[in-house]
N, C-alpha and C positions, 0 to 999 in steps of 0.2 A: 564474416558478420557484416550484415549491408548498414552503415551509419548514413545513408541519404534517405528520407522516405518521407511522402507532402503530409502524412495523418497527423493532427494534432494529437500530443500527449503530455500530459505532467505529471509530478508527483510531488509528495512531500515527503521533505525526509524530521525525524522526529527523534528525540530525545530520552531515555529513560532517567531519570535524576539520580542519587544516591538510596533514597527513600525507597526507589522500586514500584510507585505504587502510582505512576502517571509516565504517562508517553506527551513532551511538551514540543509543540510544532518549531521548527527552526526556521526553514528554509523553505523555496518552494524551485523547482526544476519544471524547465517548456521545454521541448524539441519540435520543430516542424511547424514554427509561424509562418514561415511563407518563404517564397524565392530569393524574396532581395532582401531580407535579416539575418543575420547568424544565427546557426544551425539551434544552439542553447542559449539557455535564457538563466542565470539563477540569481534568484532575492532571497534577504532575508523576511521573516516574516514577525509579527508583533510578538507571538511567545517565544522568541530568543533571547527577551529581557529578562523574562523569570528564567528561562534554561541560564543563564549568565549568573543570575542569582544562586539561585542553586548548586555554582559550580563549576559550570560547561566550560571547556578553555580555549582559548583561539583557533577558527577552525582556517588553517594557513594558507589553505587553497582560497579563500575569502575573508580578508584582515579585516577592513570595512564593513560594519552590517548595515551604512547605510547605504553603500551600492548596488547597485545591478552588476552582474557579472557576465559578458556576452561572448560567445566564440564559436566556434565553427567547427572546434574541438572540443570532446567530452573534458569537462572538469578532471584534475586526478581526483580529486575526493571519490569522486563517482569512477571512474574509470579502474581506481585499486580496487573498487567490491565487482568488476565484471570479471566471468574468466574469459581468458582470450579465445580466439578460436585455433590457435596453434596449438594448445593443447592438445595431448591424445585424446583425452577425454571429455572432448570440450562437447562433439554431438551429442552422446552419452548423456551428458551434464543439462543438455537444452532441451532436450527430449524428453528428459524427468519432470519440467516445465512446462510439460504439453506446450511446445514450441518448437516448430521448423527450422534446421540446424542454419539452414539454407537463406532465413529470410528474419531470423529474428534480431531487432534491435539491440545495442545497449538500453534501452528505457523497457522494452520487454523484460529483460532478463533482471533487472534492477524492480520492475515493479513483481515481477512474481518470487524471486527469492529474498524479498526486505532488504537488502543489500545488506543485510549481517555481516556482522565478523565477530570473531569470539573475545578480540580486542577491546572493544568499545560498547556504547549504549546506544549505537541509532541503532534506528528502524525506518524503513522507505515503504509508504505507499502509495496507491494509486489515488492521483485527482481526477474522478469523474469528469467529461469533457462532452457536451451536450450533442446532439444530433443535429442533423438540422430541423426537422419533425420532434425534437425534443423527447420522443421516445425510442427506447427506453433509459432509464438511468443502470448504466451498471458498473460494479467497480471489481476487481481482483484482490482476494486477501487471504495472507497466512492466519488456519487456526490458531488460536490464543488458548495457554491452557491446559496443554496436554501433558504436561510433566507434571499436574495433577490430577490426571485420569486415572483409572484404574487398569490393571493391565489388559482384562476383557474387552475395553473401550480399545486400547490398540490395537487389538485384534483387530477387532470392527472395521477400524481403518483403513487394515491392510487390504479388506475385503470390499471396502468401498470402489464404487465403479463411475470411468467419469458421464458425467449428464447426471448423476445420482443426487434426488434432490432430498434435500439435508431442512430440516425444519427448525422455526425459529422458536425458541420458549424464553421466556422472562425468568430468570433464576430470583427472584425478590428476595428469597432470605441467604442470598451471595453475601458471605461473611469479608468479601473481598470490594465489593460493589453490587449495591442494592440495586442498579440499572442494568447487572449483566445478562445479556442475550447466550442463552447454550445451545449448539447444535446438535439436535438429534435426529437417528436414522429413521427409517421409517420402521424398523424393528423396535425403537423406543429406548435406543442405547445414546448416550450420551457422546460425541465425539469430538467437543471442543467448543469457545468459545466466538464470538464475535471480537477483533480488538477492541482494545478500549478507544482507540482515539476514533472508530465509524460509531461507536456508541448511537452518541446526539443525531448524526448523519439518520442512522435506519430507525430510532425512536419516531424523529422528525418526519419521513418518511412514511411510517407505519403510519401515524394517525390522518397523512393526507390521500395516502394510494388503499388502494382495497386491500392490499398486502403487500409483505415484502417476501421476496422468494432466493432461495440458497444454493444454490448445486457445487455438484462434486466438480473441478477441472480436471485436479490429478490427485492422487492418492500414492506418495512415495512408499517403499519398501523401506522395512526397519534400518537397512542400514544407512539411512536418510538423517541427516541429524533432527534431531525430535522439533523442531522450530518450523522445517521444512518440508515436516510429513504430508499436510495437509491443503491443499491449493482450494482455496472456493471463489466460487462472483457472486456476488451479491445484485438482484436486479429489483426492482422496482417499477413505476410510473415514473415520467418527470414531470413532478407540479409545476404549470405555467408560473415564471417567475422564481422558480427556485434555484437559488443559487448555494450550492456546495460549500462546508464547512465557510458560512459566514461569520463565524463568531471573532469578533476581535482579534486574537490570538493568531488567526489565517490570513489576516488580512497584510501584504509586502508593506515593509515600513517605508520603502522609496517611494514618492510618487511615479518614477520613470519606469515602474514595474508593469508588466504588460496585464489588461486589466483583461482576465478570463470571462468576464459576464460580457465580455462587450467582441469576443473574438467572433 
């Protein structure tokens, strides 16, 4: 597993409460600021006060939420949801991630499997990190959703192919969220949703680009845990001046947090 690499990359890692019915932002994770900073970066971010509220219990690896965290080594937070590469089955495992066994990151393999564990309630995704041409916006995300699919919809999935693009529909009368986005095939099968926490991100998005657009990456096989069936990007335009989950809630509560609109 190569851990040196100059690409800018972050991500947020996020929260589900007891309620179930919200993904609340914690933290946020950098790799690959430049030569002469440590390798990682991690802050906490403004909704760990309600996650705290809610709940959430000290996360040990980070005592302080009003620090920055810096190192040159992956966090254990982060580093217990990677698998190693000494595994047997560790290529296997990275390949299912349309990802080169050969060349992929820990922040690759942490943004395309959410860093799940069947332990807890995070969820990790990807923070969009601009171009220099600012086009285009794209992010990587696990389908939302499918453990309320019907079984024909898995099917579907099994048979999805990647570059396959997945269309965006407004589900309005979502008994769950009157804002959810569902992905369907171009057969007109339903195959999952958008998460809740890109929601605002591709709403926002949609009214400023011509559209938003969805493709397949990776399409796992059943024996895939059902969370991890479904790999998509999500692309876009990037609106001059727009800056990624600005809402309060994303914003590091340290000032000494490295400010991504400004990288």
């Amino acid at each position: 597993m190569i851990t040196e690499h100059k690409q800018l990359q972050a991500l947020i890692v996020t929260w589900r409460g007891p309620s179930g019915r919200a993904y609340l932002p914690l933290g946020r994770l950098i790799s690959g600021l430049g030569p002469d900073q440590p390798e990682y970066e991690f802050a906490f971010l403004s909704g760990v006060k309600a996650a705290l509220e809610e709940g959430l219990g000290q996360l040990f690896a980070f005592p302080d939420i009003n620090r920055v965290y810096r190192s040159n080594e992956l966090f254990s937070f982060f580093q217990n949801r990677v698998m190693q590469p000494n595994r047997p089955d560790y290529s296997q495992f990275v390949q299912s991630l349309a990802l080169d066994p050969d060349h992929a990151t820990p922040m690759d393999i942490l943004i395309r499997t959410g860093g799940g564990r069947v332990t807890d309630r995070f969820e990790i995704f990807e923070y969009p990190v601009r171009s220099e041409n600012w086009q285009p916006y794209k992010t990587h995300f696990l389908a939302h959703g499918l453990r309320h699919l019907a079984n024909s919809s898995l099917d579907r999935i099994s048979a999805l192919q990647p570059g396959e693009r997945l269309y965006v529909m407004h589900d309005c009368q979502n008994d769950y969220d009157g804002r959810a986005l569902a992905l369907r095939s171009k057969d007109r099968v339903i195959v999952g949703y958008l998460p809740g926490f890109l929601l605002g991100e591709a709403l926002q998005l949609w009214g400023q680009c011509s559209s938003i657009e969805c493709y397949v990456v990776k399409a796992n096989p059943q024996s895939i845990p059902l969370q991890q069936r479904l790999l998509c990007r999500l692309e876009a335009c990037w609106p001059e001046g727009h800056v990624p989950f600005a809402e309060e809630a994303y914003r590091p509560i340290s000032p000494d947090a490295t400010d991504l609109a400004s990288v």
